[in-house]
Structure formats: C-alpha cells, structure tokens
N, C-alpha and C positions, 0 to 999 in steps of 0.2 A: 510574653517576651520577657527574658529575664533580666535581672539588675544584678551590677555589684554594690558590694555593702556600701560604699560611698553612696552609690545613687540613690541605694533605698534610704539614706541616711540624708542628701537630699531634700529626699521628698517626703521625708519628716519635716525637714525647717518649714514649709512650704505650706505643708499642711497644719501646721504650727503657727503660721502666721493667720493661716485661714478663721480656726476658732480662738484666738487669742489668746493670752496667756493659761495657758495648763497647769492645771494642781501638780503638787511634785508627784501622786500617788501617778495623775494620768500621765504626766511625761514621763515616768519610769516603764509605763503600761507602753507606750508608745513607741518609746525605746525598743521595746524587748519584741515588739512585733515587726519592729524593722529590723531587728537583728537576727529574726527570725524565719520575715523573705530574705535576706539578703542572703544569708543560710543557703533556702531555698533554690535560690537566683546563685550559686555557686558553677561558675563552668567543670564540665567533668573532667575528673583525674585527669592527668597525662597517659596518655593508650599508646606511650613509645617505646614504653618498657616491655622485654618478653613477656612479665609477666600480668601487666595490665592487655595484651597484644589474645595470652590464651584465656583468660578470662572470657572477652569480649568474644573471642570465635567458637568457644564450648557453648558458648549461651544462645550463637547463634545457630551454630547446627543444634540444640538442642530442641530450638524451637523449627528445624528444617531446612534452614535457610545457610547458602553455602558462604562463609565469613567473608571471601576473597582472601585474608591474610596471606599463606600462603602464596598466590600469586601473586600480588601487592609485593611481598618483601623479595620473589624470585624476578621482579620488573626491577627495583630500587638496585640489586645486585648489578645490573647490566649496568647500569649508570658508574659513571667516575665517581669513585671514592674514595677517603682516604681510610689508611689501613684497619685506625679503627673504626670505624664505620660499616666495613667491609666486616670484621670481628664480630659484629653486635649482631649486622643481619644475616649472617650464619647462622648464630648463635641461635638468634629469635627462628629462623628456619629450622632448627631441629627442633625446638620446642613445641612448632607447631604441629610437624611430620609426625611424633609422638604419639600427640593430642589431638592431631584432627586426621587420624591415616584416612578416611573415605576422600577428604580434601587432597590430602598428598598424593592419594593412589590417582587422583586427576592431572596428574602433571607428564609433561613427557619428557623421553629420553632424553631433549635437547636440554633440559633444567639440569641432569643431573651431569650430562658434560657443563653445565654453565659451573657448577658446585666443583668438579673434577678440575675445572680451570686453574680454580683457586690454589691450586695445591703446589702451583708455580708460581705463586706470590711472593716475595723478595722477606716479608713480613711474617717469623714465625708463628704467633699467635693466628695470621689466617689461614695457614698449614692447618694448624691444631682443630681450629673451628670447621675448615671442608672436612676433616677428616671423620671428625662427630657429625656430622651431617650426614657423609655419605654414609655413616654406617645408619644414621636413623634410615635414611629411605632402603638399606637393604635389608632392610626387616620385609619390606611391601616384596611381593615374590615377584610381580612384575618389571621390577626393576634388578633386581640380585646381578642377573648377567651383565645390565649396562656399566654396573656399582665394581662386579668383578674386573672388568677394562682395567680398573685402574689399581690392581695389585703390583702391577708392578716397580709405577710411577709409588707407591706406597712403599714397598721394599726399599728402595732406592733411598728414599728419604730417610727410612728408620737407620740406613747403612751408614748414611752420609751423614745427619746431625746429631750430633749428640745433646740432647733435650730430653729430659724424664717424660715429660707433660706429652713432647710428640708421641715419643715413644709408646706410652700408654696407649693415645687413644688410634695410633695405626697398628698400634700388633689388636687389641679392641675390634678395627674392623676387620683385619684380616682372621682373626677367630670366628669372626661372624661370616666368612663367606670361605665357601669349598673352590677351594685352587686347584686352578686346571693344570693339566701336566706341562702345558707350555711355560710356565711360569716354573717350574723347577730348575731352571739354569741361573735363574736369576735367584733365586733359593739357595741355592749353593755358593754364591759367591757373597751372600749374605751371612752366613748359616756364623761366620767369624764374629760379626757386628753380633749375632743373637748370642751367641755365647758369651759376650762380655755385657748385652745387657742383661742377660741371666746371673753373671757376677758382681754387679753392682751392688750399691746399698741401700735401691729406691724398691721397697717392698710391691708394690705396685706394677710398676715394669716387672720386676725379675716374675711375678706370676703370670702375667701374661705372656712373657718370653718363651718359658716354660711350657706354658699348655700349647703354642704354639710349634716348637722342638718336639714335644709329647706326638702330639697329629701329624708331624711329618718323620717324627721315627718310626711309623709304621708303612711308609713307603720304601717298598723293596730298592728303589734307587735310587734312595735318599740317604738309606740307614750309615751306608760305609763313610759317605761325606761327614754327617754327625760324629760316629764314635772316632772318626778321625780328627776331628776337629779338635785345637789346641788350647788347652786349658791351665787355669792357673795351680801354683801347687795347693796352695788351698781349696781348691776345689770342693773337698769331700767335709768342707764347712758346712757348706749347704743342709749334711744331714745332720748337723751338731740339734742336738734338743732343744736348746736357747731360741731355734729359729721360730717367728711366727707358725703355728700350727696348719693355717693357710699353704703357706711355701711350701714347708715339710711336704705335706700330702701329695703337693704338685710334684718335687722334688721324686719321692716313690714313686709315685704313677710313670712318671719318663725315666724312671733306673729299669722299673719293671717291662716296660715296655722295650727297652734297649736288649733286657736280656732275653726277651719271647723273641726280638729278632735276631738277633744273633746264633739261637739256638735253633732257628727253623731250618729245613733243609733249602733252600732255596739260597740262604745266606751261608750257611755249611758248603756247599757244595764248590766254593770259590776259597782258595788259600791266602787271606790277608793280610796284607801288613801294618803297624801301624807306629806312629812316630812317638819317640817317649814322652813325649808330654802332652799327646792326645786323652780325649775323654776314654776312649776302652781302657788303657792302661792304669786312668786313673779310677775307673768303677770297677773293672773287669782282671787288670793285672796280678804278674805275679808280686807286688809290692803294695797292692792294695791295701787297706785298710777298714774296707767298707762292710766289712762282716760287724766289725767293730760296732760300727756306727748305729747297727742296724738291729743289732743285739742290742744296746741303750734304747732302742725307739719301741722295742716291746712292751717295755713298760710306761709309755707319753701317755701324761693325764689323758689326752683327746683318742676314743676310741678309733675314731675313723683313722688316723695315722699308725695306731697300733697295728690294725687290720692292713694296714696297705704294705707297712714292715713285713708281717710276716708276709704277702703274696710277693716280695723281693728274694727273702731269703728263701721260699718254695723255688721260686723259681732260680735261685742261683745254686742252687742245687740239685735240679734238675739239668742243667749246665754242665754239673760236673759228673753226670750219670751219662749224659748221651750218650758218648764215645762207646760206653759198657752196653748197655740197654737203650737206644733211641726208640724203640718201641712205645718202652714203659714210659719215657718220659714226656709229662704233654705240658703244654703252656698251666701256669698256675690257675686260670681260672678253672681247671677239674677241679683241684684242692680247695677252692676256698669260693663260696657262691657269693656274687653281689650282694652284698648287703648283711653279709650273714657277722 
C-alpha cells in the first residue's frame, strides 16, 4: 500500500523513536530511504490530459487490451458540460481516433451524430473541435458516409462565421470527404464566402480554400458558378512571387484547372456571360494581366511552381488555338507529364 512523503516521513520519527537516538551518518541514511519510498509511494501523473489519456491507451492496446478511452470520453460528452470541457473532450477524442483507430472503428454511427451535434454549439472553439473530430473518424472508411451527412451543416458554418481557426479545420474535413452532388446547391451559394476566404491574409485558410475551389472546378456544373464568381481587383495578387510557395502552387493548379474547363467542349458548347469583375475576366479576360504573372513564375526558386507555371501558360494557349485547331489542342497534361 502506498504512502505520501509525509507519511513515509512519519514513520521515520516513529521508527526513530524505536532505536533511539541515530548517528547523524544513520539519520541521513534513513532520511534518504524515506524519501525514497515516498518517491516510490507517489500517486500516478494526472491521466486527464489528452496526452497522459494516449499514453495510457497505446500501452494498453499494445499489450491487447481495449483501453475503454475512447468510449469513456464519448459517455463524458453526453453529460452536461460547460463549453470548455466540451472543447477538451473533443479534443482528447481525436487524439485518440488517431491513435487507437481499431478502438475507434468500434464505435457506432450514433457517436458520430453525438460529435456532429456539437457543431451547434453556441461556443466557437466547440465548432472547431467536432470539426477535427469528425474529420479524424473519417479517415475510418466505415464511417465516411455518416461524417459526409454533415457537409453541409459544415458549409453553412464556413459561410456564416468568419473565424481563420473554423475555417481551417472545416474546408480540412470537407477536402477529406468526396461531396455528393446533392450538396452542390449549397456549394453555390457558398462558392462567394470561399472566394473571400481564398483572399484573405490567413495563409492557411486561403490553401485550403483553394484546393477546395481546385476539386470543384472540375465539376461541369459547378465550373460557370466559380468563374462567375466576384473577385477583388487585386485578385491576380495571388500570383505575385512574394506569395508563399505553398499558395503559388495551389493558386496554378486551380488557374490551370479553370482553363482545361473552360476549353472542354461540354463547357464550349454554351455561350457565356460573365460579370466584370468576375474571376474569368479577371484570369481569363481581355484586360488580363495574368500572362504577366506567370512569365515572372518561370523563373521561382521552387521547381514544383515553376513546372505548374508553365502547364498554365500551355494551357492558355491552347485556349487561344481551339477556335483554329480544337483537334490539336488537348488539356496540358499531353505537354508536360507529372512529375516531369
């Protein structure tokens, strides 16, 4: 049974009294053995932390044994809590979904509405946390369709508050999960909110905005919404050199990909229009500038942006051949092979 150092300290005096007075050499000797159970007799760490919480459940599945964690802190959720509290055991719940997926892949659909709940929380920080959540459980394949349910309770949010942090980690799960087509109206009436956090200053956001734009400009009934979409006059900042190498890349991949769709027949085959201070006019226009930009990027220290420059300017000149030759002209991946 263990002791705290008082006690063991205690049962020093005691035993102190027993053999009488002790040489200073033995009550130093005696000291140091009580301060040594008492050491011993220390109750264990605090196990409330996520990170004392994954410790203890890798060590237990390691040895086979299922930690509970997991259900322990998806029980503690259901309980009345206050915001932060609520915050922590999210938190602690993705950590563990991570770290213990055979434990998480044991959980049912009803957890991951209990998580999805959360996302009508009054308390931004508990937005933030179900959202990292849910995206940890839709890694596990079994769950992906319950996790997708709530794209569009996600959209909604990214539309409605304006917060770097949320923004992050819901464009985060929504790049993690493939959007059904029902969710495309509500896509659209978003696409404005993404456009502005693609022009923000929060490096972060604006890449996942981006790659997000990127994957839904290649939906044929998406594309018009996008390049119609209203952008700042700066816009063609984006490509300046200065930018993070990161952005840049993402920035090409969604120019390039705007203009493979716009040049496909399927998107040809309809006559256009588009408002002056949409994004065509300002990639695609006759007042453009973006040849510019893009001639400066050929030479960016970073290869990878170099290479994604040129598969822009292949392709916007391919653009400007269809009309002549659509035959000859095919999207830029002929000209330039992954990776190459």
């Amino acid at each position: 049974m263990g002791m705290s150092v008082p006690q063991c300290l205690g049962q020093l005096h005691i035993r102190k009294g027993v053999v009488g007075l002790a040489t200073g050499a033995g009550f130093i000797y005696l000291l140091y053995k009580a301060i040594k159970a008492g050491i011993k007799c220390q109750p264990p760490l605090c196990t409330t932390s996520p990170i004392c919480i994954a410790r203890l459940a890798i060590e237990r599945e390691r040895h086979g044994r299922d930690s509970g964690e997991v259900r322990r802190l998806l029980n503690s959720l259901e309980c009345k809590q206050d915001e932060y509290a609520k915050s922590m055991i999210l938190h602690s719940i993705t950590r563990c979904v991570y770290l213990l997926e055979a434990e998480a892949s044991a959980c049912a659909t009803d957890d991951i509405a209990l998580v999805g709940s959360m996302l009508d929380d009054k308390d931004n920080s508990v937005k933030i946390q179900a959202l990292n959540t849910l995206k940890a459980f839709s890694g596990i394949r079994k769950f992906r369709l319950k996790v997708q349910e709530h794209s569009i309770k996600v959209l909604e949010l990214i539309a409605s508050i304006w917060d770097s942090e949320l923004h992050i980690a819901g464009l985060r799960l929504l790049n993690n999960l493939p959007l059904p087509d029902y969710v495309h109206p509500q896509l659209r009436r978003v696409m404005p909110a993404l456009m502005e956090i693609l022009q923000s200053d929060y490096i972060l956001a604006q890449v996942q905005a981006i790659r997000l734009l990127s994957y839904l400009a290649q939906k044929n009934d998406l594309l018009y919404d996008i390049l119609n979409c209203q952008v700042h006059a700066n816009f063609l900042n984006l490509f300046q050199s200065t930018q993070p190498g990161s952005l840049l890349f993402e920035v090409l991949v969604f120019a390039e990909r705007l203009s493979e769709g716009r040049n496909s027949p399927h998107y040809r085959a309809v006559k256009w229009h588009y408002n002056e201070q949409s994004l065509h006019e300002a990639l695609f226009g006759d007042e453009s500038r973006l040849a510019d930009r893009l001639l400066a990027l050929v030479i960016h220290p970073e290869e990878e942006v170099q290479i994604q420059a040129c598969k822009v300017i292949v392709s916007l000149q391919c653009s400007q051949d269809v009309g002549v030759r659509p035959s000859v002209c095919q999207p830029s991946r002929s000209y330039f092979n992954s990776g190459e």
